[in-house]
C-alpha positions as CSV (number, residue, x, y, z in Angstrom):
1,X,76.6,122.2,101.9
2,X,77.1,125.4,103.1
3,X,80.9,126.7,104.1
4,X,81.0,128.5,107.4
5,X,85.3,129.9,108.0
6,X,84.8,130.9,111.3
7,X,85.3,128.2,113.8
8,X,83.3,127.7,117.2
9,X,84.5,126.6,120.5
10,X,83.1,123.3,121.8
11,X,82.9,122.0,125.2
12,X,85.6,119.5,125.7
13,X,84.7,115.8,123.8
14,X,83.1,113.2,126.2
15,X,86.4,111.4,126.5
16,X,89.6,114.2,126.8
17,X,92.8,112.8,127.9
18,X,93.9,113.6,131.3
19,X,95.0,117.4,131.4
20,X,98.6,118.1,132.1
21,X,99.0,120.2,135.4
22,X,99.5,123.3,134.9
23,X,100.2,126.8,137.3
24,X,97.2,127.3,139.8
25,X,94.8,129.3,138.1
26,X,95.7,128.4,134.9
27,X,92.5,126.3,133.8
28,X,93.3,124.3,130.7
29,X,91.1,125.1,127.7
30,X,90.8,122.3,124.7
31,X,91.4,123.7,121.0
32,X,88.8,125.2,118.8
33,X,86.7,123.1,116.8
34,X,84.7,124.5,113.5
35,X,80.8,123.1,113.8
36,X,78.4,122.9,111.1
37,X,74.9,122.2,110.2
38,X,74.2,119.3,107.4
39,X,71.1,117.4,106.3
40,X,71.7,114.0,105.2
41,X,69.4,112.0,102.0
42,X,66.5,111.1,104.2
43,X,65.9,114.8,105.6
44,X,68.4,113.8,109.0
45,X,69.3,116.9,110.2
46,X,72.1,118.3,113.0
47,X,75.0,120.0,113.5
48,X,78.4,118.6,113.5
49,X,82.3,119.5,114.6
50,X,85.2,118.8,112.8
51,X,87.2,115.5,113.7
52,X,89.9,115.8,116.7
53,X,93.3,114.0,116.6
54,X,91.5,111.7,118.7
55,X,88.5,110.7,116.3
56,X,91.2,109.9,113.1
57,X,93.1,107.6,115.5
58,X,90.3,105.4,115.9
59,X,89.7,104.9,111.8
60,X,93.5,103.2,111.7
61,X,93.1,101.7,115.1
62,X,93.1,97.7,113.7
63,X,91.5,96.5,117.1
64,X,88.5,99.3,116.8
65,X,87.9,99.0,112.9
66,X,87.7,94.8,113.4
67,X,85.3,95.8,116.2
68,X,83.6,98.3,113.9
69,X,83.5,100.7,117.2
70,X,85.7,103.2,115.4
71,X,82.5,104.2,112.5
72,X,80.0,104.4,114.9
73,X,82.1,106.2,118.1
74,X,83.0,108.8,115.3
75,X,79.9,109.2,113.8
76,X,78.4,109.8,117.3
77,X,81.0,111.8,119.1
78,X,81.2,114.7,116.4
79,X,77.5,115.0,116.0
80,X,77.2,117.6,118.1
81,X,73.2,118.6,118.2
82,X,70.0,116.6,116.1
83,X,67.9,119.7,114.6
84,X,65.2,117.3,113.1
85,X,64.9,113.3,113.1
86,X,63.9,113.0,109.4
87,X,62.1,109.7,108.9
88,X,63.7,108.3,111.8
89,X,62.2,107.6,115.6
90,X,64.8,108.1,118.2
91,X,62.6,107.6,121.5
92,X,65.6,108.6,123.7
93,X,66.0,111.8,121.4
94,X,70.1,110.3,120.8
95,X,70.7,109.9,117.3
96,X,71.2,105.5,117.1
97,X,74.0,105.3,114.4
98,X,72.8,101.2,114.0
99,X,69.4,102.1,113.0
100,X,70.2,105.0,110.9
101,X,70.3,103.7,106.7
102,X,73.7,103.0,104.7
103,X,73.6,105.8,102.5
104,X,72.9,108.4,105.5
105,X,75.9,107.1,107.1
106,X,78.3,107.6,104.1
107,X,76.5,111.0,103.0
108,X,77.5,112.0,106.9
109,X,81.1,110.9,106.3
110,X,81.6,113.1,103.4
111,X,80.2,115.9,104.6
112,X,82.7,115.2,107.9
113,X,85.7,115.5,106.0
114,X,84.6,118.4,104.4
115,X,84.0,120.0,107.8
116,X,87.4,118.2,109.4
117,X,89.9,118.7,105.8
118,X,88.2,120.8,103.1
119,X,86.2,120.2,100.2
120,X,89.0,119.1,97.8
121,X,90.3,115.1,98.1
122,X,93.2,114.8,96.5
123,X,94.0,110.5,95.7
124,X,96.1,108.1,92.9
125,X,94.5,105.8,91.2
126,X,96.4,103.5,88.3
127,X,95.3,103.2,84.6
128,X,94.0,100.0,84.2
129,X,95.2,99.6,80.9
130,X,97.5,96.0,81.1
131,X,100.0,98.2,78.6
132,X,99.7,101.1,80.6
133,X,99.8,100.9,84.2
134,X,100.7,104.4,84.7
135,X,99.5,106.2,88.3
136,X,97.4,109.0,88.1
137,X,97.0,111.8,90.3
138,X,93.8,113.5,90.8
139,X,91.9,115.9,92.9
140,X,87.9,116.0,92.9
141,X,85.3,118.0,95.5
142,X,83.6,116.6,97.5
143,X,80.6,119.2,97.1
144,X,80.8,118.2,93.5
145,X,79.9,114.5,94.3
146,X,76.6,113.9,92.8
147,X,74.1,113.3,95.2
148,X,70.5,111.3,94.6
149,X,67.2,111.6,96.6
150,X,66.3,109.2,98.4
151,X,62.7,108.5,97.1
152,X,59.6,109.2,99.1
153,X,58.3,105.5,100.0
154,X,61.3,104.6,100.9
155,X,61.3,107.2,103.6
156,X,57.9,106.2,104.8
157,X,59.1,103.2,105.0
158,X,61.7,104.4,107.3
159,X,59.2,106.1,109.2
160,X,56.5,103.5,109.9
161,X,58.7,100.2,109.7
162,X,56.6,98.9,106.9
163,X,58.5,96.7,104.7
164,X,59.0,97.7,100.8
165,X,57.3,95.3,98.8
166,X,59.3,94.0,95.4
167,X,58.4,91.1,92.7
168,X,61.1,89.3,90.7
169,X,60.2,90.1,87.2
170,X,61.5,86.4,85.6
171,X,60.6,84.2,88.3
172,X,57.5,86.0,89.7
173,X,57.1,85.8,93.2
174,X,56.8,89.0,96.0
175,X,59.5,89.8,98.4
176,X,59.4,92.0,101.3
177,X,62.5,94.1,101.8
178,X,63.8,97.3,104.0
179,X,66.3,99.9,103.5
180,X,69.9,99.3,104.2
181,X,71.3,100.2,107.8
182,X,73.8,100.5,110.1
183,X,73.3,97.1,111.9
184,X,73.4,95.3,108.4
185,X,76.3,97.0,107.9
186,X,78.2,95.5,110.5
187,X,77.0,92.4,110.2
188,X,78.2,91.9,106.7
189,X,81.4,93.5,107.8
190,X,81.3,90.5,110.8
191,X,81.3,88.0,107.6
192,X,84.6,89.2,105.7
193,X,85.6,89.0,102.3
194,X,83.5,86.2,101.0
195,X,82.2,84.5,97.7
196,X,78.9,85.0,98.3
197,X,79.1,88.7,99.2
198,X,76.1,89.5,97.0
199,X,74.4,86.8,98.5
200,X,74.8,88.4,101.9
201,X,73.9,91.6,100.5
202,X,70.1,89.5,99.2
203,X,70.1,88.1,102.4
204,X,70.9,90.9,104.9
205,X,68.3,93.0,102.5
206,X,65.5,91.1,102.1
207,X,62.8,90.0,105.2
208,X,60.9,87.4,103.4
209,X,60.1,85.6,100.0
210,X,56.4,84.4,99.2
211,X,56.6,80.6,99.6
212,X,60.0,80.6,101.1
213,X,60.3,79.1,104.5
214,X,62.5,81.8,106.8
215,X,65.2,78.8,107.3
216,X,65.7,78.2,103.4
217,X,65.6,82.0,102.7
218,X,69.3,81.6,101.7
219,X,69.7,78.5,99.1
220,X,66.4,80.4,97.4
221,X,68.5,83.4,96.9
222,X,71.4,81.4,96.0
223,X,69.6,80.0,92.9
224,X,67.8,83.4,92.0
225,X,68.6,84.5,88.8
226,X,70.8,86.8,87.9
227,X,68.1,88.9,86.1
228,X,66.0,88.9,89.2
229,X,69.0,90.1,91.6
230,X,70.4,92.7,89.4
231,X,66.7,93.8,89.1
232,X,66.6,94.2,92.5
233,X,69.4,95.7,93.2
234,X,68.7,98.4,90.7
235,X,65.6,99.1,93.0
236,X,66.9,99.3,95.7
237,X,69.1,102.0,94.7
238,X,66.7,103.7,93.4
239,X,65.1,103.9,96.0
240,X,67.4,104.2,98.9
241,X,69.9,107.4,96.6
242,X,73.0,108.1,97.8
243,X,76.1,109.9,96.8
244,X,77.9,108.7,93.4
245,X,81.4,107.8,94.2
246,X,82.7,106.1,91.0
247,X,83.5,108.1,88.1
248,X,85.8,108.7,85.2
249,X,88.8,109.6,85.0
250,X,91.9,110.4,82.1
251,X,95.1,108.5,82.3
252,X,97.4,111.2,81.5
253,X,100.2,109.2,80.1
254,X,98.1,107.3,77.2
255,X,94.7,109.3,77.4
256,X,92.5,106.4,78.2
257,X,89.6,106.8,80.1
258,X,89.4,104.7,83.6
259,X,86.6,104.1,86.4
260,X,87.5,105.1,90.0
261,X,85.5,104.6,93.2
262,X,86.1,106.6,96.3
263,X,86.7,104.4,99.0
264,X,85.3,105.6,102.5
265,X,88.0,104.4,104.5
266,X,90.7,105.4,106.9
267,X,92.9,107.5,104.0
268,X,89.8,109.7,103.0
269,X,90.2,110.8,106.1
270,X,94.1,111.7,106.9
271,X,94.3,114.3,104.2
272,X,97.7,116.4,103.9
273,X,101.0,115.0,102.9
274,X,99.9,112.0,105.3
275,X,96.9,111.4,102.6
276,X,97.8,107.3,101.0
277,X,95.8,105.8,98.3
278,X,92.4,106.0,98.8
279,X,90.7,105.0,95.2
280,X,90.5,102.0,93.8
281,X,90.3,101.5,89.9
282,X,87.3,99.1,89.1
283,X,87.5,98.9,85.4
284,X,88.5,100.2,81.7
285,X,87.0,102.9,79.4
């Protein structure tokens, strides 16, 4: 994405706080805001301003992130200006954050904070060796996240509303499926930390099974085997891209190698001395 150092003044965001009077003739004029232009995985393109004090407070507001209003007011009060839909049909020409796929959203977020805090993310992590256990301390760039295409018929599908069309290799049968968005989201959000969280994820994901009633769509997918879901889910990433947010890194007390993953949450976001842990390490090398 490309850097641009020399902020732009914005008009005031939709909802300033109440200006302080000040001397007559003294009109009060809001802080300047650096704006740039970004295209997301599908081919979403616009122009976006960095984050305001405002904006960060609503990612470690508890009542707005239980809500889930703090990801999408963010997401829609610093885009500032749609250059070109993509795949996407917005009859009221207002970007709708719900509709708009999973990976789009998080590709949007990191650009964001490179806009709002700079390219480099500095986080700890903690060697996940059991002898180990030491904390580690690393900086990556965000620029320097790898970032896969989202593949072409899975933006036509985006575009028409045709479902994808996938057959579980062991058992056989067709599914009908469409790619991840916002709404599905925050629904799964809406169900918490559960057991059956890939389950969801099967659920949420896919419209209709071959032989499957709608009602029983569920206890089929809880008996599907785990060859046919982790074949699926392989498709679907494939297809849908996104931005790779797990990789390696080297314990520098006993060399081993350990797995991070980036977590999109309300650290990413603070940055500075205020910056708390923000990766999580997900396994051993």
């Amino acid at each position: 994405m490309a850097q641009d150092d020399s902020p732009s003044i914005l008009p005031a965001p939709s909802s300033p706080p109440a200006p302080v009077p000040g001397p007559v003739g003294s009109p009060l004029t809001f802080p300047r805001l650096r704006v740039e232009e970004i295209t997301l995985i599908s081919g979403l393109r616009g122009r976006i301003r960095q984050m305001t004090a405002a904006d960060q407070s609503r990612f470690v507001d508890p009542m707005l992130i239980r809500s889930r209003r703090s990801v999408d007011s963010v997401l829609q009060e610093c885009w500032v200006e749609t250059l070109d839909t993509g795949p996407y049909q917005f009859p009221d020409g207002r970007v709708d954050w719900m509709k708009v796929s999973r990976v789009d959203r998080g590709h949007y977020f990191i650009q964001l904070r490179q806009v709002s805090l700079g390219d480099e993310f500095d986080f700890n992590a903690q060697c996940s060796s059991p002898i180990c256990g030491s904390a580690i301390a690393w900086q990556v760039k965000c620029s320097e996240l790898p970032v896969r295409p989202m593949q072409p018929e899975a933006i036509q599908s985006i575009r028409s509303g045709e479902a994808l069309v996938f057959t579980f290799p062991f058992d056989g049968r067709t599914c009908r499926h469409h790619i991840m968005r916002g709404s599905d989201e925050a629904f799964l959000a809406s169900r918490g930390d559960q057991k059956g969280q890939v389950v969801d994820v099967l659920t949420v994901r896919i419209d209709d099974i071959d032989g499957v009633h709608s009602n029983d769509k569920r206890r089929w997918l809880e008996r599907l085997s785990v060859l046919d879901q982790n074949a699926f889910l392989d498709e679907v990433e494939r297809l849908e891209g996104g931005v790779d947010l797990a990789f390696p890194v080297e314990c520098p007390k006993c060399g081993k190698e350990v797995f991070v993953s980036i977590m999109l949450d309300a650290p990413f976001f603070l940055g500075g001395s205020r910056q708390m842990k923000s990766a999580k390490t997900f396994g051993r090398g």
